[in-house]
KOLLO-990958 format. One record per residue: x, y, z of N, C-alpha, C in turn. Coordinates in nm, 3 decimals, decimal comma, m for minus. Atoms other than C-alpha are relative to their C-alpha. Example, Ala and Ser with C-alpha at 12.3 -4.5 7.8 and 13.67 -1.06 7.14 Angstrom:
2
ATOM/0,089/m0,119/0,000/1,230/m0,450/0,780/0,090/0,120/0,000
ATOM/m0,082/m0,119/m0,006/1,367/m0,106/0,714/m0,077/0,109/0,073
! end
This chain:
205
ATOM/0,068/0,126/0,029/14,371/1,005/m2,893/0,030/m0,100/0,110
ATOM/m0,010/0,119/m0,116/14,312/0,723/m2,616/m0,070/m0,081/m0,077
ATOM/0,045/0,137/0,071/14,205/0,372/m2,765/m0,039/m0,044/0,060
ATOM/0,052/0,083/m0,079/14,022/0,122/m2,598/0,119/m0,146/0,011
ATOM/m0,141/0,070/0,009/14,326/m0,193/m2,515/m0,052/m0,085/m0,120
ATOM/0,042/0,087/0,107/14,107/m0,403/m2,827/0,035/0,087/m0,109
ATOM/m0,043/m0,034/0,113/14,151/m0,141/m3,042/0,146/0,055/m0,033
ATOM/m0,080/m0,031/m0,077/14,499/m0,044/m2,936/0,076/m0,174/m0,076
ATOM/m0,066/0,137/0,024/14,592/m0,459/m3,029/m0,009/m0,040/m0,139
ATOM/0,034/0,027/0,157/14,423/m0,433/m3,361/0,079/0,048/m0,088
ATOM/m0,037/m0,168/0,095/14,567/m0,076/m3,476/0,151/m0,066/m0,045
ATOM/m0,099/m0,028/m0,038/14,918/m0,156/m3,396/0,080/m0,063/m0,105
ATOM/m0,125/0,096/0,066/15,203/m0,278/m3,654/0,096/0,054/m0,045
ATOM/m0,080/m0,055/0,064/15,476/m0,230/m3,830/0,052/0,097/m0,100
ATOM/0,026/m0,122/0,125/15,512/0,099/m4,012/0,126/m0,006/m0,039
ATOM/m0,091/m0,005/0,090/15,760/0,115/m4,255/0,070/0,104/m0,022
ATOM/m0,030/m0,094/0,040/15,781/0,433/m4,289/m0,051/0,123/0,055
ATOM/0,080/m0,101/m0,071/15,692/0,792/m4,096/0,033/0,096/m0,096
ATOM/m0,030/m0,154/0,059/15,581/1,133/m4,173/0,075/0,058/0,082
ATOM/m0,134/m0,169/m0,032/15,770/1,437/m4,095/m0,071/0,059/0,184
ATOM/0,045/m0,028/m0,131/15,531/1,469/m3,778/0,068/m0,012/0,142
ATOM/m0,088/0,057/m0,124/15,735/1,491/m3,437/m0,117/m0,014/0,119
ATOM/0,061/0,030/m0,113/15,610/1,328/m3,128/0,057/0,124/0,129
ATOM/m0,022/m0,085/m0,085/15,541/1,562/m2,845/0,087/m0,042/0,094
ATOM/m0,079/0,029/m0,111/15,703/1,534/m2,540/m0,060/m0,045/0,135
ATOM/0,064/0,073/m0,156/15,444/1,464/m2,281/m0,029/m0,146/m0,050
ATOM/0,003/0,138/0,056/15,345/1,177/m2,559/0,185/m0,091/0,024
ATOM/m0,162/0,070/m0,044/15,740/1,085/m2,523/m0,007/m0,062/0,070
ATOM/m0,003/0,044/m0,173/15,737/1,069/m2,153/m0,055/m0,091/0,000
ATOM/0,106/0,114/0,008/15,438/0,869/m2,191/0,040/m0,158/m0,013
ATOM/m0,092/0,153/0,074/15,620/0,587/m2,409/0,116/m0,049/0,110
ATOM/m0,116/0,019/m0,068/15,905/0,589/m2,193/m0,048/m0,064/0,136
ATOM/0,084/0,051/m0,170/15,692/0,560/m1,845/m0,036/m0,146/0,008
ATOM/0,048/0,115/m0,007/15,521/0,273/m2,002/0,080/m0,102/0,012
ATOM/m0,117/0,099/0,046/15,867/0,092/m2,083/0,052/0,000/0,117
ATOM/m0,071/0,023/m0,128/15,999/0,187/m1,730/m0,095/m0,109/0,118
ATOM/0,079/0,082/m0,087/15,683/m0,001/m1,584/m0,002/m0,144/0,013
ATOM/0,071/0,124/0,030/15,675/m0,294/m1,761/0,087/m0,135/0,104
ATOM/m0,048/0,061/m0,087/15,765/m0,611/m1,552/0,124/m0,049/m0,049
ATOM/m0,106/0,031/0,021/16,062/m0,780/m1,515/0,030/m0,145/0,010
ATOM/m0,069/0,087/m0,134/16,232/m1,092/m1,373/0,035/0,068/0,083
ATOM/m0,055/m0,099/m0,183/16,280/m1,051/m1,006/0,006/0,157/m0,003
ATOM/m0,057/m0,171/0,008/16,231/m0,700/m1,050/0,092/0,042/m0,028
ATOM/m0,166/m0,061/0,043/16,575/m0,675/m1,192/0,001/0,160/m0,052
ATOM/m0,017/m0,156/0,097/16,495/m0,380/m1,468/0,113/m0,015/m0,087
ATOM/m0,150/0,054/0,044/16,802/m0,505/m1,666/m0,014/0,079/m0,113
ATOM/m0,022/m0,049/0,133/16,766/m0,237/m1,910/m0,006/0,183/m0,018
ATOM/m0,010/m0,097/0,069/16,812/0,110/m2,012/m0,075/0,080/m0,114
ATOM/0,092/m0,049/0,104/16,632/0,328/m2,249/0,085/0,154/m0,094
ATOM/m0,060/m0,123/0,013/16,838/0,575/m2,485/m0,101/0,047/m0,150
ATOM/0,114/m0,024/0,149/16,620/0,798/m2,758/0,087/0,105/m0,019
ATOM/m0,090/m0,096/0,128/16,776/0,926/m3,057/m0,092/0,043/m0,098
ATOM/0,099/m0,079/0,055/16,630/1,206/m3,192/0,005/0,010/m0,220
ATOM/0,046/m0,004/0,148/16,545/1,290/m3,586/0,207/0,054/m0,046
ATOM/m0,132/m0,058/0,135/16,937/1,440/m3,668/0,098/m0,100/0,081
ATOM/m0,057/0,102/0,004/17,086/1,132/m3,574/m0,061/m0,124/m0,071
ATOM/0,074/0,101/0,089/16,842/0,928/m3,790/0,120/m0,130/m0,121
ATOM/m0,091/0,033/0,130/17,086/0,897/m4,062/0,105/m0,093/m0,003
ATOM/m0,139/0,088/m0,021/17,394/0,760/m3,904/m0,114/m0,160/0,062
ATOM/0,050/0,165/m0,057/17,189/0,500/m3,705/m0,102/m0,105/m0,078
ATOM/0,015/0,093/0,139/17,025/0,379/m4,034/0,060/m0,071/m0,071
ATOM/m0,072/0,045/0,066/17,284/0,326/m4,188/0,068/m0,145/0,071
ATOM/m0,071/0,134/m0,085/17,433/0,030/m3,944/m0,119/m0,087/0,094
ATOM/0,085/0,072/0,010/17,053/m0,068/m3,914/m0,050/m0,065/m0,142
ATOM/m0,040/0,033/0,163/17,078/m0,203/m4,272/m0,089/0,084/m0,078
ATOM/0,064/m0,049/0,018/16,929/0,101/m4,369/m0,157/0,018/m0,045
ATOM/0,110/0,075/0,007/16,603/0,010/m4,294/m0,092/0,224/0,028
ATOM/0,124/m0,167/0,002/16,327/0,360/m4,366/m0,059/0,049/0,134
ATOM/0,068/m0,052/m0,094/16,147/0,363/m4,077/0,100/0,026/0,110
ATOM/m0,129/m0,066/m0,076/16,481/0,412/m3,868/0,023/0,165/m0,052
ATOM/m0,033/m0,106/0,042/16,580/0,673/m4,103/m0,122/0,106/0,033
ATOM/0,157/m0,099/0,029/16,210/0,862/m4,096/m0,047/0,033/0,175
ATOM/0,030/m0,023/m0,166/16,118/0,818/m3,703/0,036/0,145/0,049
ATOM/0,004/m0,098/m0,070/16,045/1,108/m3,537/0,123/m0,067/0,190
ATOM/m0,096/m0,009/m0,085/16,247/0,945/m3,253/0,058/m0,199/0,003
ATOM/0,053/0,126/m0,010/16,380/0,592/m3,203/0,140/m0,022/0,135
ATOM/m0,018/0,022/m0,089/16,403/0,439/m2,895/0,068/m0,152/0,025
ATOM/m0,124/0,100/0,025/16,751/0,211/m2,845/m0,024/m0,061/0,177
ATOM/0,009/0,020/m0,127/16,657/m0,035/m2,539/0,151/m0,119/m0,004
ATOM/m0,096/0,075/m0,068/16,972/m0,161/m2,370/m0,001/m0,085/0,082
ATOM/m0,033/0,068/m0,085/17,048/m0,474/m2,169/0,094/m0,003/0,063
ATOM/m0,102/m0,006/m0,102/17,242/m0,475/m1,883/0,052/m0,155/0,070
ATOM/m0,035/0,130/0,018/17,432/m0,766/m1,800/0,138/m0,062/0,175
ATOM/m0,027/0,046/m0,075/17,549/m0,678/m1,429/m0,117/m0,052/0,105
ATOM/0,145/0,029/m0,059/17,263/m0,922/m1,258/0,013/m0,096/0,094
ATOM/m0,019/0,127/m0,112/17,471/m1,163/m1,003/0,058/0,079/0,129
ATOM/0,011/m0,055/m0,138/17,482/m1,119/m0,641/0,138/0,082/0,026
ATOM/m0,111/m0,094/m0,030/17,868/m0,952/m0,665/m0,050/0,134/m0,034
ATOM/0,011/m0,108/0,069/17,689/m0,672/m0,847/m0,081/0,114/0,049
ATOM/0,030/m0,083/m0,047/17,636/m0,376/m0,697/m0,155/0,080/m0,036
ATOM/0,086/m0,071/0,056/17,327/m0,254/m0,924/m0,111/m0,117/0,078
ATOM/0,039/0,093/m0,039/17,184/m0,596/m0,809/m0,031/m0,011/0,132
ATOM/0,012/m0,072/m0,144/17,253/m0,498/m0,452/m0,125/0,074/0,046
ATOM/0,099/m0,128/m0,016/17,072/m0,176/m0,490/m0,172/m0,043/m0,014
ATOM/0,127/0,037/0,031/16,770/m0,356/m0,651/m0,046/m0,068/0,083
ATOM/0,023/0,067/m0,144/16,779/m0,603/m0,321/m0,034/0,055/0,105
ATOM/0,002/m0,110/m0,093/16,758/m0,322/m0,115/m0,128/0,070/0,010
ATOM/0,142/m0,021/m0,004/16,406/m0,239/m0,195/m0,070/m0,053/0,098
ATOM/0,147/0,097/m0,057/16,234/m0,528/m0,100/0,053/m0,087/0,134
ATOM/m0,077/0,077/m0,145/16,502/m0,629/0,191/0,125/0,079/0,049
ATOM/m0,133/m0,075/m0,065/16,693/m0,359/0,405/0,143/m0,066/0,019
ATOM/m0,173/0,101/m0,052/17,080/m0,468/0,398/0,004/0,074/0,137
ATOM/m0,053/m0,042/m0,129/17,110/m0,357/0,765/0,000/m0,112/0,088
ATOM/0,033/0,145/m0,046/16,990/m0,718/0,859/0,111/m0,095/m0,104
ATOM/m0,089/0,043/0,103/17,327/m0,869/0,681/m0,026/m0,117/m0,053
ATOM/0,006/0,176/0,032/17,250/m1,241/0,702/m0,136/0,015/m0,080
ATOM/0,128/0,038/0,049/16,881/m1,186/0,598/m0,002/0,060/m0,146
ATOM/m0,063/m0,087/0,135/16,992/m0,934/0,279/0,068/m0,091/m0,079
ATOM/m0,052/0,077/0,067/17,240/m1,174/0,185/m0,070/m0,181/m0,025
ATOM/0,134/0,167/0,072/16,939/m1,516/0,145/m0,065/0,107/m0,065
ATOM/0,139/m0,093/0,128/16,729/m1,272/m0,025/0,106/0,028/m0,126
ATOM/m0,079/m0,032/0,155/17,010/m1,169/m0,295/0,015/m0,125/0,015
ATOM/m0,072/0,121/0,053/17,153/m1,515/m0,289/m0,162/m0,074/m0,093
ATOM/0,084/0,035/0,086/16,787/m1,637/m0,391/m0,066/0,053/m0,121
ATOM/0,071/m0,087/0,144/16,662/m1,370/m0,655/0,159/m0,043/m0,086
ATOM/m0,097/0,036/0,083/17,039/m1,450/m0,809/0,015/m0,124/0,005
ATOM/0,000/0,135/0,072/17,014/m1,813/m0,828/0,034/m0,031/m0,113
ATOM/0,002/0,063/0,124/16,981/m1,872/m1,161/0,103/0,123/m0,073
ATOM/m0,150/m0,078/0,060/17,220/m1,533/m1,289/0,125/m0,043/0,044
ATOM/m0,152/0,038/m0,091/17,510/m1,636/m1,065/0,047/m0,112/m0,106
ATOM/m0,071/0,139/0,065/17,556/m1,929/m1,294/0,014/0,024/m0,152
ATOM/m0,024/m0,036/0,170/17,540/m1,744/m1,624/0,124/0,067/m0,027
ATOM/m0,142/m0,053/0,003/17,859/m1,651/m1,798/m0,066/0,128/m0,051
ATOM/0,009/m0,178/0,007/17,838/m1,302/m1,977/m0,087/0,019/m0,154
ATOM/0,046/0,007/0,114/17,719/m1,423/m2,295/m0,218/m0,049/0,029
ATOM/0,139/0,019/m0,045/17,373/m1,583/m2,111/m0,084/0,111/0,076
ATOM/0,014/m0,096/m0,048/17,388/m1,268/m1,903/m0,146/0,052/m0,101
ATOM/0,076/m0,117/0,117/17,292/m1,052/m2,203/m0,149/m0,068/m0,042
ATOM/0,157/0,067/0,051/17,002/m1,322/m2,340/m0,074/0,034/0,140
ATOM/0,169/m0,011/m0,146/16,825/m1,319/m1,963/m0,040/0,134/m0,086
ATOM/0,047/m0,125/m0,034/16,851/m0,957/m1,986/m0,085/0,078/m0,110
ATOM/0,082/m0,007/0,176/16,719/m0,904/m2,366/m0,145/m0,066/m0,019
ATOM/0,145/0,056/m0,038/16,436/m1,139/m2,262/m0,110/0,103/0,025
ATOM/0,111/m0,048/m0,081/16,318/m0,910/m2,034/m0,026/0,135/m0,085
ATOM/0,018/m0,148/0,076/16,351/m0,572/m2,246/m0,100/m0,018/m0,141
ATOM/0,138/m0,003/0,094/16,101/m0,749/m2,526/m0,130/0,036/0,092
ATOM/0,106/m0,020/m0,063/15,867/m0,699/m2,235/m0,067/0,212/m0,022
ATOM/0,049/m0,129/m0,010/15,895/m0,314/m2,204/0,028/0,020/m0,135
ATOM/0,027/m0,018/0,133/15,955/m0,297/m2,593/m0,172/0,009/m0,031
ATOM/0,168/m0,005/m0,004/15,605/m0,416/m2,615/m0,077/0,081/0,075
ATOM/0,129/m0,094/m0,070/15,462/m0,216/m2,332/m0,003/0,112/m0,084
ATOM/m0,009/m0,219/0,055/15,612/0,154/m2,526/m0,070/m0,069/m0,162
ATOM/0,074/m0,012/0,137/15,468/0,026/m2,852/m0,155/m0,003/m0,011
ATOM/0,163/m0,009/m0,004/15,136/m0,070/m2,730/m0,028/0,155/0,068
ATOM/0,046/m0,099/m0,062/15,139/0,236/m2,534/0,026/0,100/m0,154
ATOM/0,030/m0,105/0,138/15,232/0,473/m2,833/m0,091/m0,016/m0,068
ATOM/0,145/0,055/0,076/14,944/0,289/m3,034/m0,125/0,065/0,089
ATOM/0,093/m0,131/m0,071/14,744/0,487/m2,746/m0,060/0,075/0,014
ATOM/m0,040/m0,146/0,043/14,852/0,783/m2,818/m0,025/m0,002/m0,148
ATOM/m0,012/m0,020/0,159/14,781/0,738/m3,227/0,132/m0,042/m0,008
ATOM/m0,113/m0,007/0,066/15,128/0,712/m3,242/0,076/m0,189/m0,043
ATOM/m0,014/0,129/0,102/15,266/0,418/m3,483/0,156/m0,068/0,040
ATOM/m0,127/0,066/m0,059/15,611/0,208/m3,425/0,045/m0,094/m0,070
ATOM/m0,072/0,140/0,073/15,840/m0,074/m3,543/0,107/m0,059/0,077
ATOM/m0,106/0,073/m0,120/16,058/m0,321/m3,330/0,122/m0,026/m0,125
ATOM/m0,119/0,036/0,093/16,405/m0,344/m3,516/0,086/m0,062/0,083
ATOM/m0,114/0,114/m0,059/16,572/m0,634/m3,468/0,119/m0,045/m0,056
ATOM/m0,074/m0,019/0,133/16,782/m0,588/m3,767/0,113/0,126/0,032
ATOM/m0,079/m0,113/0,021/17,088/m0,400/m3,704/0,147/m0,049/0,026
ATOM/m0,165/0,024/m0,016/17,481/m0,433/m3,651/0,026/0,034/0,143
ATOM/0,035/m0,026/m0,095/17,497/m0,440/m3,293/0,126/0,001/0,051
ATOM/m0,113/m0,062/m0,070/17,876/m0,394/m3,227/0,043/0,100/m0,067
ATOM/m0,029/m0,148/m0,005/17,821/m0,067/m3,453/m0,071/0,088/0,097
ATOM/0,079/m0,084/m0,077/17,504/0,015/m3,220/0,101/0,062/0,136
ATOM/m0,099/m0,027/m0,128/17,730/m0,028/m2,947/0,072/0,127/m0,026
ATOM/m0,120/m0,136/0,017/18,004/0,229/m3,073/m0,042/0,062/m0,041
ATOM/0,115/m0,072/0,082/17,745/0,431/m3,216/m0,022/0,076/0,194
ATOM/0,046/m0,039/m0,134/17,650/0,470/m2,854/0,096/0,013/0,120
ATOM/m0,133/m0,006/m0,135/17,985/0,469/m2,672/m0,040/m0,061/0,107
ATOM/0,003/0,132/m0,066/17,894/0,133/m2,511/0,103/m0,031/0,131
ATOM/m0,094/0,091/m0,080/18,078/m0,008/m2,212/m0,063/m0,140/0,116
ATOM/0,040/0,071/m0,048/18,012/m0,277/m1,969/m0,062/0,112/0,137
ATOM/0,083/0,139/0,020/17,741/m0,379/m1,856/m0,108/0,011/m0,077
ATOM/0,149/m0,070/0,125/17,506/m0,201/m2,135/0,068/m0,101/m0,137
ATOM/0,021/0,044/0,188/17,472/m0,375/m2,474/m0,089/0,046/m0,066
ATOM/0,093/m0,023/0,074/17,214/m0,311/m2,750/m0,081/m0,138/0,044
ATOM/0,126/0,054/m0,027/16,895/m0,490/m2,712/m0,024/m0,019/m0,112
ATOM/0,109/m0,034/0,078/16,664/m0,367/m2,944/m0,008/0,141/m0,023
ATOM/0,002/m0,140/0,043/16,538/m0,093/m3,108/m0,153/0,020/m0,074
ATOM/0,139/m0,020/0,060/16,176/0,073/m3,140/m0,010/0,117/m0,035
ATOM/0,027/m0,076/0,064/16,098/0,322/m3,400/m0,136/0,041/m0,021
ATOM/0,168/m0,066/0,000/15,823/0,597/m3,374/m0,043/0,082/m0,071
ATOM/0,011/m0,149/0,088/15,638/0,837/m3,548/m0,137/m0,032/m0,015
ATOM/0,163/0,005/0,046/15,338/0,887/m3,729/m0,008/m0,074/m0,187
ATOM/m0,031/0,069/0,167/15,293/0,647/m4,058/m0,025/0,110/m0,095
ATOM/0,018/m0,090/0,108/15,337/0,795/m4,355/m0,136/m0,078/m0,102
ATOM/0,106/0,052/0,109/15,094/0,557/m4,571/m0,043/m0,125/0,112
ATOM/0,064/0,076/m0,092/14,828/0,313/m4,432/0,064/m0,142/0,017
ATOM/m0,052/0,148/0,020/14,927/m0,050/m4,438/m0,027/m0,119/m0,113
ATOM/0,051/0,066/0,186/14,933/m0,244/m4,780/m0,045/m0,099/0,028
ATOM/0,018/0,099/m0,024/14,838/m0,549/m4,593/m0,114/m0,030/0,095
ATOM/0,114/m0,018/m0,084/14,510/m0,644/m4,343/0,095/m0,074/0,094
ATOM/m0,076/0,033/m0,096/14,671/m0,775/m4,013/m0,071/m0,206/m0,019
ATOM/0,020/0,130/m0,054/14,687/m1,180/m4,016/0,059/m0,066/0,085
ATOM/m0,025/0,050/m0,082/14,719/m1,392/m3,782/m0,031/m0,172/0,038
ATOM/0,048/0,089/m0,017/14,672/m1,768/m3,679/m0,168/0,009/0,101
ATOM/0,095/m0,019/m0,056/14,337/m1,870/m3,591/m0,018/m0,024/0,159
ATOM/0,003/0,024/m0,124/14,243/m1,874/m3,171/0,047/m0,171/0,000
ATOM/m0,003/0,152/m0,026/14,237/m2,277/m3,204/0,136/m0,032/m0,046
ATOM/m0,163/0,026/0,033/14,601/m2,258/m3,365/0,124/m0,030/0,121
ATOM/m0,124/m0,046/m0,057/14,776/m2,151/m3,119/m0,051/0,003/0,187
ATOM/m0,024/m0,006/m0,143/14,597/m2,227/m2,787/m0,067/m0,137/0,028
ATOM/m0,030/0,155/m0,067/14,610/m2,583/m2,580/m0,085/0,034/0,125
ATOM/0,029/0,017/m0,167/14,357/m2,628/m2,263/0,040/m0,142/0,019
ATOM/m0,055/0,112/m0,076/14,519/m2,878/m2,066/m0,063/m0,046/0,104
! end
C-alpha cells in the first residue's frame, strides 16, 4: 500500500491497540530510513533509533505504565537523544567534518564554533531538551511514513524514563526520548479525527 501524503495525514492516529500481524522488514527499513532522514538542527542528528521486537513487549510495558499498544506492537521503536552536541565533542566534530574539512584548522574551528553557539552554553539538562526537540521531528517522519505503508503507530510519551534507560543499558550521552509503537490496528478507531478549524490556528501577518 502507498497513500497519496493527503491521505497518509488523514489515515494516521493513535492505535491503541495491534493485531498479531508482524511488520516486514523491508517495511521496517523503510520506517527507520524515513527517521534517519528527517531534518535536524545544524544537521546535528542528535538521536539514535533502538527497535524492540514483540518478546520484549512485556517488560517494556510494564515501565510504560502498561499502556496496550506497547505491549501488542509488532515492534516499537525507542528514539534516543544524545546530549554530546558542544564543540569539545567529538561526535560534533565528526558531524563538522562533512560540511568543513578539519585539515584547514582555523577555518574547521569558526565553522564548529558557529553551528555550537547556542549548545556550548547549555548545561546537560538543556542538552537533552535541544536534542528531544529534534527527535519529535524524525518521530513524525517514521509514523507518517509507516501510515504509507498501511502500517498504524502511536507516539508514547508516557513512560518511566530512568527505567527506559536501564531497560536499555543507558550511558552517556544517550537518554530516552520517545517512543513509537507499530503494528497493524487491531479495531478501527472509536472516534472520527478532530481537529481545530484552518482559521483557529493560522495568523497571516
Amino acid at each position: 500500500m502507498n497513500l497519496h501524503f493527503c491521505e497518509i495525514i488523514e489515515k494516521r492516529f493513535a492505535c491503541k491497540a495491534f493485531n498479531d500481524k508482524e511488520i516486514n522488514k523491508d517495511d521496517l527499513d523503510f520506517i527507520l530510513n524515513a527517521g534517519r532522514l528527517a531534518p535536524s538542527t545544524c544537521g546535528f542528528e542528535p538521536w539514535k533509533f533502538v527497535v524492540v521486537s514483540k518478546r520484549d513487549n512485556t517488560s517494556l510495558s510494564k515501565i510504560c505504565f502498561n499502556q496496550e499498544n506497547v505491549a501488542t506492537a509488532s515492534h516499537n521503536i525507542i528514539l534516543l537523544a544524545r546530549t554530546d552536541l558542544q564543540a569539545k565533542d567529538d561526535y560534533i566534530k565528526k558531524q563538522i567534518s562533512r560540511i568543513c574539512p578539519p585539515d584547514n584548522e582555523k577555518k574547521f574551528n569558526q565553522v564548529l564554533n558557529a553551528y555550537t553557539y547556542e549548545t556550548n552554553t547549555l548545561n546537560d539538562e538543556q542538552l537533552y531538551a535541544y536534542a528531544k526537540s529534534d527527535c519529535y521531528l524524525a518521530l513524525m517522519q517514521m509514523a507518517l511514513a509507516a501510515m504509507s505503508r498501511g502500517i498504524d503507530s502511536c507516539m508514547i510519551g508516557g513512560f518511566e524514563k530512568d527505567k527506559v534507560d536501564s531497560f536499555l543499558s543507558l550511558g552517556y550521552p544517550f537518554q530516552t526520548a520517545v517512543i513509537l509503537s507499530l503494528g497493524y490496528r487491531r479495531d478501527e478507531p472509536k472516534y472520527d479525527k478532530v481537529r481545530l478549524n484552518i482559521d483557529e490556528v493560522v495568523i497571516y501577518y
